[in-house]
C-alpha positions as CSV (number, residue, x, y, z in Angstrom):
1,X,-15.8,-68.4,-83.2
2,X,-12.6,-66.8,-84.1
3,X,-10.0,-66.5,-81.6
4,X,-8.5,-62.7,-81.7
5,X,-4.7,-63.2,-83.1
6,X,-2.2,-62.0,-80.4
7,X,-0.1,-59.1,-81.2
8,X,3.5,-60.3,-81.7
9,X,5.7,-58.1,-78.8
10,X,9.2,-59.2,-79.3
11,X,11.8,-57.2,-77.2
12,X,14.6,-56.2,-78.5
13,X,17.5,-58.7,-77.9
14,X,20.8,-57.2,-76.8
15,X,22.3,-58.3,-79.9
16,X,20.0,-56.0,-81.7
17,X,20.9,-52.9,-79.5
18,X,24.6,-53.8,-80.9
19,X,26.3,-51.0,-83.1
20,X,29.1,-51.5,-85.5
21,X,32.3,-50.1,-84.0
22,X,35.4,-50.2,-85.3
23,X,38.0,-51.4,-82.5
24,X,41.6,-50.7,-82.7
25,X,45.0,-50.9,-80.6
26,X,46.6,-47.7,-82.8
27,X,47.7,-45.3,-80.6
28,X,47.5,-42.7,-83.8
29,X,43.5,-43.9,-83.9
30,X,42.9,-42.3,-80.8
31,X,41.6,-38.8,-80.0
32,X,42.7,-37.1,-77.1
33,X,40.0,-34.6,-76.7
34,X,37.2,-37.4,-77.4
35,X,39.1,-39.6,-74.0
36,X,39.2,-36.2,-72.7
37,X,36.0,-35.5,-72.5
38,X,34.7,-39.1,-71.4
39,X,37.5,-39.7,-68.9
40,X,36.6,-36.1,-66.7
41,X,33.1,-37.4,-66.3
42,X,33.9,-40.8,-65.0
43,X,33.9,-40.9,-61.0
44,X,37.6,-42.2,-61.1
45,X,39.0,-39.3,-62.9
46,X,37.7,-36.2,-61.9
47,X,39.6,-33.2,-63.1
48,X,42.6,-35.5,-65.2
49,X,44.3,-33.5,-67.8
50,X,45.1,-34.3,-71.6
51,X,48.8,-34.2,-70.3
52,X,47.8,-37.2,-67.8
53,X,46.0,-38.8,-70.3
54,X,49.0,-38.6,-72.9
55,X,51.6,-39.8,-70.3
56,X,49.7,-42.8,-69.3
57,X,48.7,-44.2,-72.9
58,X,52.4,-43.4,-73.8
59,X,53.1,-46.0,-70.6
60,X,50.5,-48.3,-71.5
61,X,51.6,-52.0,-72.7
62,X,48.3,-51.6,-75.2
63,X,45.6,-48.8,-75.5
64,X,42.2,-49.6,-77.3
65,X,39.7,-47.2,-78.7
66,X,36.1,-48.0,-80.3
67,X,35.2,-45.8,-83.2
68,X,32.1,-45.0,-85.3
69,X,31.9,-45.6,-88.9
70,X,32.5,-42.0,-89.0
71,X,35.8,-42.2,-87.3
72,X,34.0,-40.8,-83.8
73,X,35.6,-42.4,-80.8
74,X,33.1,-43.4,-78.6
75,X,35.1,-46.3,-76.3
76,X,38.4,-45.9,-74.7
77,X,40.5,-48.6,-72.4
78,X,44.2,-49.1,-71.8
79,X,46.3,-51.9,-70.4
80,X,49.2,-51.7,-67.8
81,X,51.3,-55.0,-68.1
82,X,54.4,-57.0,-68.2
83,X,53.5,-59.1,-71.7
84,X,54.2,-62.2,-69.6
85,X,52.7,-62.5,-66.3
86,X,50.3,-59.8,-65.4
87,X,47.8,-57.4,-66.7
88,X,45.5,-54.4,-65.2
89,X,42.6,-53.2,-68.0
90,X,42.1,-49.9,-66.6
91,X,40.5,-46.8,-67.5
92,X,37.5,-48.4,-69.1
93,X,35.0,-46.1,-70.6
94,X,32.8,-45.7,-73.2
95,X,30.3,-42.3,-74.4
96,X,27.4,-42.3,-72.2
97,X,25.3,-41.8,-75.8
98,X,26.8,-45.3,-77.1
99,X,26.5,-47.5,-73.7
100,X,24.4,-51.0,-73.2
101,X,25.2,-51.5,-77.0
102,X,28.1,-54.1,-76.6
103,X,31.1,-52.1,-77.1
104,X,32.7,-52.2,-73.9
105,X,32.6,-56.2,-74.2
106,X,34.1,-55.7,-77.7
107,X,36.7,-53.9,-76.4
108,X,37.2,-56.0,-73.3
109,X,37.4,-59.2,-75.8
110,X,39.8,-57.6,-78.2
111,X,41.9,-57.0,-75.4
112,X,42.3,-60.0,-73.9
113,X,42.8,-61.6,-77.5
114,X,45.4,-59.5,-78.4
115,X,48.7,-61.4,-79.5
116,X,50.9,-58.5,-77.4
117,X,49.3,-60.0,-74.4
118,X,49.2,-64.0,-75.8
119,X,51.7,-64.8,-72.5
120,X,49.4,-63.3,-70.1
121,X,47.9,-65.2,-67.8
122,X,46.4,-62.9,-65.0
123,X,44.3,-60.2,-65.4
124,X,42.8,-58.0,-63.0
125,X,40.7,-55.0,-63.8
126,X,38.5,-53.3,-60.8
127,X,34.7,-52.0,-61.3
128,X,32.0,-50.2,-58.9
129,X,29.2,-51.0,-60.9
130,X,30.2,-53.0,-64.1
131,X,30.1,-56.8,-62.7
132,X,27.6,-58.1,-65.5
133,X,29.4,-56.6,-68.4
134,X,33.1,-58.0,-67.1
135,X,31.7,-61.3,-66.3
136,X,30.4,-61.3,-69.8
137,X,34.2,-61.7,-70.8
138,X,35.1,-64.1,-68.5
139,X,36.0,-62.1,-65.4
140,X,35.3,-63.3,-61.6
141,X,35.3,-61.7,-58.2
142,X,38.4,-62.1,-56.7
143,X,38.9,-65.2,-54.6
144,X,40.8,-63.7,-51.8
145,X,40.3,-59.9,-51.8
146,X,42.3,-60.1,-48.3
147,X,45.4,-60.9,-50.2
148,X,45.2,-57.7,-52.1
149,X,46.6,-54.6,-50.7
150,X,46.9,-51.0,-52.0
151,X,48.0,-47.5,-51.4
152,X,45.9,-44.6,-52.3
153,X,47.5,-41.1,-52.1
154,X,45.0,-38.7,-53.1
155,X,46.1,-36.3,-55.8
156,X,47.2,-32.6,-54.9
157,X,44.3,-29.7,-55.8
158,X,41.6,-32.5,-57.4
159,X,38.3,-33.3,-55.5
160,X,38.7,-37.0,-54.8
161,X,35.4,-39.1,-55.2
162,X,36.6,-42.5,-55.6
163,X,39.1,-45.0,-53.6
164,X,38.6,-48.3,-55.4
């Protein structure tokens, strides 16, 4: 008696949802309206303008953007540092269209390889929801969150929905 053969149900590996970006640190690679338009839907941002958006990658020690084959940007981060000491990824976002495919971690890993920032040797980056992809790259939860402090002014004539 022959045994029926079992279908073969492979899930898809994450490596397989993977899509080829193109990740670079040149500020002239990056398009405004594309960080525009991912930046105002992120819960950290709500109503930021193209002037913000300007001003800070203009006072950014290193800006990364993900693109398409097709020269689409789909992934967005920026760095505030000193090159020697200290570093804060911030501002982390990537099209909801082009998410769970890796890029974020390609962007996170770029970053922290980047010879700019060879002298760095903290870096602190803060998430509400992102813990998996960030530990991915090697980051932790804080050891001591007491010692941390921070101020938080909301800004004038924006709906606030995050204090992180």
């Amino acid at each position: 008696m022959n045994k029926p053969k079992k279908k073969n149900h492979r899930k898809t590996s994450y490596e397989e949802q993977m899509i080829d970006v193109k990740i670079s640190s040149s500020v002239s690679d990056l398009h405004i309206d594309e960080i525009h338009s991912m930046l105002t839907k992120a819960f950290w941002s709500p109503g930021i303008t193209k002037e913000e958006i300007q001003k800070s990658i203009s006072n950014s020690a290193l800006v990364v953007g993900a693109y398409l084959p097709d020269g689409t940007q789909v992934g967005f981060l920026r760095v505030i540092s000193d090159k020697t000491r200290f570093a804060y990824i911030c501002d982390v976002i990537v099209n909801e269209h082009f998410r769970k495919k890796g890029i974020c971690q390609k962007m996170v890993k770029y970053t922290l390889s980047s010879p700019e920032l060879k002298d760095v040797y903290q870096w602190l980056l803060m998430t509400k929801d992102a813990h998996g992809v960030y530990s991915k790259c090697g980051f932790q939860a804080i050891r001591n969150p007491e010692s941390l402090m921070s101020i938080f002014h909301p800004r004038p004539g924006r709906r606030t929905l995050c204090k992180l």
